[in-house]
Legacy VTK file of the C-alpha trace (Angstrom):
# vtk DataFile Version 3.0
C-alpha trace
ASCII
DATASET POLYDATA
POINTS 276 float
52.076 94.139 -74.609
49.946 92.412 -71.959
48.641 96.345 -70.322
47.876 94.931 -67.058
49.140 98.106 -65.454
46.624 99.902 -63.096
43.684 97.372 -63.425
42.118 95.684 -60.864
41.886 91.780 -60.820
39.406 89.494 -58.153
40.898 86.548 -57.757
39.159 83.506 -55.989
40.819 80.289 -54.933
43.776 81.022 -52.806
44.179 78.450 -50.717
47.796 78.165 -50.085
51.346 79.625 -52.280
50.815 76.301 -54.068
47.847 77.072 -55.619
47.634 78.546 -59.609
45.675 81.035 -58.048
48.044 82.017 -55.452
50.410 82.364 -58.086
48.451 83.972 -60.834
47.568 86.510 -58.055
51.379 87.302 -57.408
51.839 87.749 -61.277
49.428 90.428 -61.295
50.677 92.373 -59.097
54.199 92.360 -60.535
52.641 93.532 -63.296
51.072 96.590 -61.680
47.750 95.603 -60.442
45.799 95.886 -57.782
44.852 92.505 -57.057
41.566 91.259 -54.393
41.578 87.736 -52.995
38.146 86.676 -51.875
37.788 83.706 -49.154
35.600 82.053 -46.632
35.045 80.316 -43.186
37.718 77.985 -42.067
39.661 78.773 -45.362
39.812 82.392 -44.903
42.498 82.015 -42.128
45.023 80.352 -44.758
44.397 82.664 -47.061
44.935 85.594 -45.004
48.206 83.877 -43.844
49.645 83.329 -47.653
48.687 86.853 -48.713
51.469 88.227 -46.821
53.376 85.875 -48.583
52.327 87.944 -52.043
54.629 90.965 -53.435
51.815 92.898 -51.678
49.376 92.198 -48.882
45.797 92.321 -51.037
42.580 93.145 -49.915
40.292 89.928 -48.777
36.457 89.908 -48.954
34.350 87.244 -47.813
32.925 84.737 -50.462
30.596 81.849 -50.289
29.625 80.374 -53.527
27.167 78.150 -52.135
25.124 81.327 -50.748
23.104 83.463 -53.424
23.576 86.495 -50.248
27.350 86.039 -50.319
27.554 86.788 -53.998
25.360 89.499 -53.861
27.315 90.825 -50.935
30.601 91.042 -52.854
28.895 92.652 -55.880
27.985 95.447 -53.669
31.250 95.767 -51.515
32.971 95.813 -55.027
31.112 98.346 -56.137
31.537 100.674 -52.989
35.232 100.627 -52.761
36.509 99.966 -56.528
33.411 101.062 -58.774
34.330 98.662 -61.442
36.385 95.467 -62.009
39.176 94.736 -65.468
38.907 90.858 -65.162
38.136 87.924 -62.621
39.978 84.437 -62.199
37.354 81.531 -61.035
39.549 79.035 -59.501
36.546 77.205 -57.514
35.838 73.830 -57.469
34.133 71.467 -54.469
33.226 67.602 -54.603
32.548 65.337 -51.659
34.884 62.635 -51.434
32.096 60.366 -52.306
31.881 61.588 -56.004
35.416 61.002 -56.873
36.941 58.225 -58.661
34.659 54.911 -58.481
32.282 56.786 -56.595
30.658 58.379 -59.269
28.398 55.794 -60.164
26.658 55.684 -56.636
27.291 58.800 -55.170
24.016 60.494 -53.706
22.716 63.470 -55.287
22.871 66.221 -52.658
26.838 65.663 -52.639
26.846 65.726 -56.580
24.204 68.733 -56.896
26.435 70.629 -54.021
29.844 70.036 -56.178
27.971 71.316 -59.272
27.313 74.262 -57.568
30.392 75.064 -56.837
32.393 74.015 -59.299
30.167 74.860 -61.998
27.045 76.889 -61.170
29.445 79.383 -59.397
31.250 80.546 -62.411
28.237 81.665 -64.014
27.174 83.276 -60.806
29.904 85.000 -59.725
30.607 86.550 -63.374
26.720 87.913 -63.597
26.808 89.345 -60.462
29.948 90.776 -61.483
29.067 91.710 -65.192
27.983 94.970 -63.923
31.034 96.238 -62.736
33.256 94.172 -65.879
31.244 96.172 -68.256
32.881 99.502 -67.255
36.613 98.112 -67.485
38.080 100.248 -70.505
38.307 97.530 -73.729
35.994 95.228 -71.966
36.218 93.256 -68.723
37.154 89.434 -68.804
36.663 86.584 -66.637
39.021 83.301 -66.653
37.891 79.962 -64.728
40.254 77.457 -64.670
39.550 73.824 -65.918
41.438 70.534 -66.455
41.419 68.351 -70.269
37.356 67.474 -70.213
37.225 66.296 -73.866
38.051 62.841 -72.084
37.132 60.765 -69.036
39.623 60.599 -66.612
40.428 58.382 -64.039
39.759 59.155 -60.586
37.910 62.476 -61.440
34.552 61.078 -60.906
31.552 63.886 -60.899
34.592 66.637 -60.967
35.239 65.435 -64.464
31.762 66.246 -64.804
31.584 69.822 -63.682
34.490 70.570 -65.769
32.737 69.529 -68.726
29.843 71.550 -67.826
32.051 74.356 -66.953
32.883 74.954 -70.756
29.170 74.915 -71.599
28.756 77.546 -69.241
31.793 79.307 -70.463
30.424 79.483 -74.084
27.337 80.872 -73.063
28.578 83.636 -71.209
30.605 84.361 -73.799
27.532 84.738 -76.032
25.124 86.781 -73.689
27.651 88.931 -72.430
29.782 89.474 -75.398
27.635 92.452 -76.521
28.679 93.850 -72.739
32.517 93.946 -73.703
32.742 90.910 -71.488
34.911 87.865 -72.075
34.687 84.070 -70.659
37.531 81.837 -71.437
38.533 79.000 -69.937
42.885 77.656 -69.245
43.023 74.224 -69.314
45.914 73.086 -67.173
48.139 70.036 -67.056
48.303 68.553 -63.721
49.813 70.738 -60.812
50.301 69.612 -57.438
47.856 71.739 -55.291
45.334 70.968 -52.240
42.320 70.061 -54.942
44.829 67.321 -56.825
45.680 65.920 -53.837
41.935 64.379 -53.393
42.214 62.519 -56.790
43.953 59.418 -55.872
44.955 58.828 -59.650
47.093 62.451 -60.356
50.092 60.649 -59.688
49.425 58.443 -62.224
47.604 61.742 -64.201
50.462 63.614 -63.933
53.237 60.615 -65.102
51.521 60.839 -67.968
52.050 64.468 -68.493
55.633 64.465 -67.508
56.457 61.179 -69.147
54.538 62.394 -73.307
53.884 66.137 -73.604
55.140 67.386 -76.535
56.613 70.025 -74.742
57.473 68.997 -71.280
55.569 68.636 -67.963
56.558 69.280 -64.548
53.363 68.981 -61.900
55.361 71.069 -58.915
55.406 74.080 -61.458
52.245 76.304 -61.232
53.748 78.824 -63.325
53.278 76.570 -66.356
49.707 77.723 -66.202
49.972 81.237 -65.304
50.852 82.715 -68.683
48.057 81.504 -70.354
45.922 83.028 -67.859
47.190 86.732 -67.670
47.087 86.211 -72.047
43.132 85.796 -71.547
43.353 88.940 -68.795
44.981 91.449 -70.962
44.163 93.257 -74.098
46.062 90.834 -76.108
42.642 88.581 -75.852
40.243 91.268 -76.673
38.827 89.179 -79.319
38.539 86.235 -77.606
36.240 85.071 -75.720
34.371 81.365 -75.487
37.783 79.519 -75.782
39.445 77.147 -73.602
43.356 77.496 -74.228
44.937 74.209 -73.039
48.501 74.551 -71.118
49.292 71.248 -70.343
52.145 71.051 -72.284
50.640 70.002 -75.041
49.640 66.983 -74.197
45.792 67.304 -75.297
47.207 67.434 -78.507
48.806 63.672 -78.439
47.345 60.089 -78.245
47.938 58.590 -74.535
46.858 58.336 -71.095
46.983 56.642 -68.009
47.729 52.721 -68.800
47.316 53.436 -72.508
51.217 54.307 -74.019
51.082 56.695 -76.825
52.026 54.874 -80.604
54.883 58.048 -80.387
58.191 57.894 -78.907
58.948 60.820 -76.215
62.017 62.465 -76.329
64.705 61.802 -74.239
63.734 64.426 -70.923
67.283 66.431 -71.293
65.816 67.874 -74.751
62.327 68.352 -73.761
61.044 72.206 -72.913
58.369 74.119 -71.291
LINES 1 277
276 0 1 2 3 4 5 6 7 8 9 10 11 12 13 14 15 16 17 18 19 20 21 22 23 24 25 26 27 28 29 30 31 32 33 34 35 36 37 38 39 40 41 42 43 44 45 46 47 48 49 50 51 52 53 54 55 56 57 58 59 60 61 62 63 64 65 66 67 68 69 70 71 72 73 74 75 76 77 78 79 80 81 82 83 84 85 86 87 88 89 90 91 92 93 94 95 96 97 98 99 100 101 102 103 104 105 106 107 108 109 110 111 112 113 114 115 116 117 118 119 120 121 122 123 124 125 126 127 128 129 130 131 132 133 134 135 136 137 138 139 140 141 142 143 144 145 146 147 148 149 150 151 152 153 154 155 156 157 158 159 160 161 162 163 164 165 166 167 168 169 170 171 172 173 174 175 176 177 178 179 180 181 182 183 184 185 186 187 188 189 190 191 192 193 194 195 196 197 198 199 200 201 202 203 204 205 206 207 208 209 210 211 212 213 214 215 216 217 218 219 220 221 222 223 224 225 226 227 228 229 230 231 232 233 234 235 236 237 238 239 240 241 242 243 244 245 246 247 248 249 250 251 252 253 254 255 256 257 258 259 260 261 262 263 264 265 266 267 268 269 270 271 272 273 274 275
């Protein structure tokens, strides 16, 4: 049983009903939580609009990664209204245009340190600040980022690829220092999924033909909830034993030899008998 009933999730990363977040968010609360959407600035407008697009119009608190105050800030509204927190879903990542694809070799560093903060720095941020309030979750709080296939270099990703890398450092060593908290820090890996963030890599087309064209078990890129399984797995008790893992659901395809311009030795099967 996934016992999701009654617990509250924050979930970051809403940006439109596209997003995994957006629908990882609606999941939840078919499942009986009480789900919190946190946003900012410009964003915060389209993310108040697609919450009344969820089963149930969520709370929204302002969050700015990039601002050591704003984190702090949330910690302490949490803690007013809701006293403690059952899990968190990371699903933040920021890179200037100019550390994308070829870019990566000459893009300046304030652009790369900024996307690092972001997209990497922010997941360990966000869960200390949080730790607190995960530590009084009964069976232990847990905190899911979400992450693309890092164990190779893909094209277009530039300094993103990066972060993502780094992000499952950072992933394994929260799951070591707060482990003895009842805290968990996994990681889904997902396939490629049309949202706002794939649309600035100019090769997920390519990315996601790939997917759709060799994974073992199928791939379809306009299908978020592909992804969101794996996530509310790592959410509920069913994953209280795990923690420092990144689950790949992708399809499968991190499993198989391939990639973009590089045809696996393997022959896919015909697309009327593949699943997923």
């Amino acid at each position: 049983m996934l016992s999701l009933a009654k617990r509250t999730y924050l979930v970051t990363g809403v940006l439109n009903n596209e997003s995994i977040a957006w629908h990882v968010a609606a999941a939840l609360q078919r499942e009986g939580c009480e789900v919190v959407l946190t946003s900012f600035g410009r964003v915060a407008r389209i993310t108040r609009k697609v919450a009344d697009l969820l089963p149930t119009r969520p709370e929204i608190l302002d969050l700015d990664v990039m601002s050591d105050a704003s984190v702090e800030a949330l910690a302490a509204e949490v803690q007013e209204r809701w006293g403690q927190l059952d899990g968190v879903v990371h699903s933040i990542a920021a890179a200037p245009p100019e550390a994308l694809g070829p870019g990566f070799v000459g893009a300046p560093a304030g652009g790369v340190l900024d996307g690092f903060r972001a997209s990497t720095y922010s997941f360990q941020q966000l869960t200390t600040a949080l730790a607190p309030l995960l530590g009084r979750a009964p069976g232990g709080g847990a905190v899911v980022g979400l992450t693309v296939d890092s164990t190779r270099a893909l094209p277009g990703y530039g300094w993103m690829g990066v972060y993502k890398s780094a992000l499952e450092a950072v992933c394994r060593y929260l799951a070591l220092h707060l482990g003895p908290a009842g805290i968990r820090a996994n990681l889904v890996a997902a396939g490629p999924v049309e949202t706002v963030s794939a649309r600035g890599v100019r090769t997920f087309a390519d990315l996601a033909e790939q997917y759709e064209r060799w994974a073992p078990l199928g791939w379809d890129r306009t299908d978020p909830q592909r992804v969101v399984g794996a996530v509310l797995f790592l959410l509920s008790d069913l994953s209280r034993y795990t923690t420092g893992q990144v689950v790949h659901a992708d399809g499968g395809m991190h499993a198989v030899f391939g990639g973009v311009g590089v045809p696996p030795a393997a022959t896919a099967p015909p697309a009327e008998t593949a699943t997923g």
